[in-house]
N, C-alpha and C positions, 0 to 999 in steps of 0.2 A: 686628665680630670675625670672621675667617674661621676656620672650622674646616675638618679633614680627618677624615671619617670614619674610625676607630678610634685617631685620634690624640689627637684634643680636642673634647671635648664642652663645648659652652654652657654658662653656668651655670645659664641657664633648665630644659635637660634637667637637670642636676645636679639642681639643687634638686627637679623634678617625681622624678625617681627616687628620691630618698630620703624623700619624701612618703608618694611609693607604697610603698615596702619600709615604711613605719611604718605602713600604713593594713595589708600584708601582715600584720604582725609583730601588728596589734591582732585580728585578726581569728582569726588561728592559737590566740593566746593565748583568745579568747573559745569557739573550738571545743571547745579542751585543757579548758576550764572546764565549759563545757557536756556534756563526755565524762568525767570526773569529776563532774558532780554525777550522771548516770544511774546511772553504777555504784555509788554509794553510794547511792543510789537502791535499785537493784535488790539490793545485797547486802542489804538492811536489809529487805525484802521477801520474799526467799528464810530470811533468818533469823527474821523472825516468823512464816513458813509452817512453818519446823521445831519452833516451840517448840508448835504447834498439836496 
């Protein structure tokens, strides 16, 4: 198959690109989690140093 660059990409890069956006997409969602559990974390922390 011949391609022209910005006209037709392989389906091998296809598929490697949308791999990658879902390896992106898991990773993001694993941060978002991990930045939610600190903050609930930390609020739960700050509110048992108030009841002190």
């Amino acid at each position: 198959m011949q391609t022209y660059i910005g006209l037709r990409a392989p389906l091998e890069l296809k598929d490697a690109l949308k791999a990658d956006a879902a390896a992106c997409r898991r990773t993001l969602n694993q941060h978002t989690i991990w930045l939610l559990e600190a903050a609930l974390k930390a609020s739960a922390e700050r509110e048992k140093q108030a009841v002190r």
